[in-house]
Structures are given as structure tokens and as C-alpha cells.
C-alpha positions in Angstrom: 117.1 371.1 72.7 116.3 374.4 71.4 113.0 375.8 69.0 113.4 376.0 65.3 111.8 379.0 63.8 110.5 378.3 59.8 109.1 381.4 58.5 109.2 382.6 54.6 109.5 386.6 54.4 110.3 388.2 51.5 113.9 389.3 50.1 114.8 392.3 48.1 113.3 392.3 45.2 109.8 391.2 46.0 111.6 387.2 46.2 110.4 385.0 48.8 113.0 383.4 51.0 113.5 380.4 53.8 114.3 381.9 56.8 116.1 379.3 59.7 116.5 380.6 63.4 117.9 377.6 65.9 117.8 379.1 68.9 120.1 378.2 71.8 118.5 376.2 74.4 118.7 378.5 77.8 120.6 377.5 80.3 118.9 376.2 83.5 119.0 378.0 86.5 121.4 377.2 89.7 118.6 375.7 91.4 117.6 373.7 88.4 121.0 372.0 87.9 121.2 371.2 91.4 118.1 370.0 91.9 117.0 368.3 89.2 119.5 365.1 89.7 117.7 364.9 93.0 114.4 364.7 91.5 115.4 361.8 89.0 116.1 359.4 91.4 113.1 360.6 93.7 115.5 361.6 96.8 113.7 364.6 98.1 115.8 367.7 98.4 114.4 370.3 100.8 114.7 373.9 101.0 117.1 374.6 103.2 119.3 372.0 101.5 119.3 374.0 98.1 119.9 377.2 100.0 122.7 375.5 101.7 124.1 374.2 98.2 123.5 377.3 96.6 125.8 379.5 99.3 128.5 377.0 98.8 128.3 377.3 95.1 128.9 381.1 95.7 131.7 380.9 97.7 133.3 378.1 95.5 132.6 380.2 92.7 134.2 383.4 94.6 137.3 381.1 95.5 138.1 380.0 91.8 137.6 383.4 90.4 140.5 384.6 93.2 142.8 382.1 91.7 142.2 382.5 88.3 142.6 386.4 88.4 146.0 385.8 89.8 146.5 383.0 87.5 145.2 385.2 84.3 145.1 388.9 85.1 144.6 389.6 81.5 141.8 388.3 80.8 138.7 390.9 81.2 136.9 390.3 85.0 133.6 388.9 83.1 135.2 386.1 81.3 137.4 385.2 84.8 133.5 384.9 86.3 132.1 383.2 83.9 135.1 380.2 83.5 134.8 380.2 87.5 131.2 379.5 87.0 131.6 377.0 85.0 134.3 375.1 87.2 132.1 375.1 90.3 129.0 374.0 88.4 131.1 371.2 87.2 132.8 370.4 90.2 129.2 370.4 92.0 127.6 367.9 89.5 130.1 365.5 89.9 130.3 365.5 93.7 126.2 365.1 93.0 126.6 362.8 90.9 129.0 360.6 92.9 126.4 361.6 95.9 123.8 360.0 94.9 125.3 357.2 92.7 125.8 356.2 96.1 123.6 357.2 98.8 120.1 356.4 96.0 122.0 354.2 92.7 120.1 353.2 90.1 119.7 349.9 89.2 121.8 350.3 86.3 124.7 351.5 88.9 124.1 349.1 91.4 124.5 346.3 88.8 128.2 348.0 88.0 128.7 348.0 91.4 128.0 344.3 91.9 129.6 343.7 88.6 132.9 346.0 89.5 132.8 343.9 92.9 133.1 340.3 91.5 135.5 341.7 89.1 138.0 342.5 92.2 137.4 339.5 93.9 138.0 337.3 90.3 141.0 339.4 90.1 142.4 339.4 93.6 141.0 336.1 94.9 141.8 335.4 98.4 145.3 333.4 99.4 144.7 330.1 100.1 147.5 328.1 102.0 148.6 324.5 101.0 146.6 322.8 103.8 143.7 323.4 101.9 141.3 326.4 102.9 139.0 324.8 105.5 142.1 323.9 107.6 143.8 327.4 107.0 140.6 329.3 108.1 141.0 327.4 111.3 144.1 327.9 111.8 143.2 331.4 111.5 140.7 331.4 114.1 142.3 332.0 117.8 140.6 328.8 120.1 141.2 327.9 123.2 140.2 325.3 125.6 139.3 325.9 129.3 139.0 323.4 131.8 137.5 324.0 135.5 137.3 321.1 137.5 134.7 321.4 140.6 135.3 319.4 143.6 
């Protein structure tokens, strides 16, 4: 959130005024938006990992910004950086965020997961056949019978 500034100075005219500044929160670093995530859910993220991310975020960045200049060539070379930017940081927080919502879930997501998995099987229940499902399953099961006789 950003910092609210309250400070009376005086106007023209020797009146005293109520000055408001909101000032625009500043945007976390690359290594803050990457790591952070990581450090929510207590999944250590070491060095070489953040350096690793970092250099891909580079070269996705680098790859976007090729295809919007030939996509948009009239807009100025600063805003083409900044929108490509913005698409890989997004594209990286979700592929984080599915990352970890399933390698280290919450509780909160591992009760959607169990929840989302009783919903498929209540929805798609298994087939059952008319001969009643005890008989079916073993009717399912390959058995044989060997017989060796020793004289």
C-alpha cells in the first residue's frame, strides 16, 4: 500500500491549506516477485535457482518484445519493453503459482483438490455392470488355474 503524506503549508495569500500526496507503492524487484511466493509457503529457493529464473525471465522478456515490435512497430521501443515486461512477469507468476500449488499446496488448496476430486468421481462414477459390481470386478480380473500332478 503506499504512504500518505498530511502536511498544512500555506497558500497564496498567507491561507493555510491541506495538502494530500498518496504515493504509489514501488514496485518490487525481479527477485522479489519471484521469490517471495517461495518464501510463503516455506519452500526454500536457493541462489542459483533465482539466477536461473531470472535469465529465463530475460530471454522470455527479449522473445515477447521481438514479437511485439513486429506485431506493433508503432509503438515507441520503451513502451514495447515495458508491455513485454509485464507479459513475462505474468506468465512467470502463474507457472509459480501453479508450481508450487502443487509441488508445496496449502491447506486451503489441498482441500480443493480433495474437494475437485470427489466432485469428478460424484460426477463420473464408475460403470457398474448388471451382475452387480463384486461379480463384474472379477470378471475383470484375468485367473487362471494350474494343475501339476507329481508321480
Amino acid at each position: 500500500m503506499g504512504d500518505l503524506t498530511i502536511s498544512k503549508f500555506p497558500y497564496s495569500d498567507g491561507i493555510l491549506g491541506l495538502h494530500l500526496v498518496l504515493d504509489k507503492p514501488a514496485a518490487p524487484s525481479p527477485e522479489e516477485r519471484i521469490g517471495r511466493p517461495f518464501l510463503a509457503r516455506g519452500v526454500p529457493l536457493t541462489d542459483w535457482q533465482l539466477r536461473s529464473t531470472l535469465q529465463a525471465r530475460e530471454q522470455a522478456i527479449g522473445q515477447i518484445q521481438k514479437v511485439i515490435d513486429t506485431m506493433a512497430p508503432g509503438f515507441s521501443p520503451a513502451k514495447r519493453r515495458e508491455w513485454a515486461t509485464q507479459l513475462a512477469d505474468a506468465l512467470i507468476d502463474q507457472s509459480t503459482s501453479a508450481l508450487l500449488s502443487r509441488e508445496a499446496p496449502t491447506a486451503l488448496e489441498r482441500v480443493e483438490q480433495r474437494d475437485q476430486a470427489l466432485q469428478n468421481l460424484f460426477r463420473n462414477p464408475p460403470a457398474q455392470s448388471s451382475q452387480g459390481s463384486l461379480e463384474s470386478m472379477a470378471a475383470q480380473i484375468p485367473l487362471g488355474v494350474t494343475v501339476t500332478v507329481h508321480f
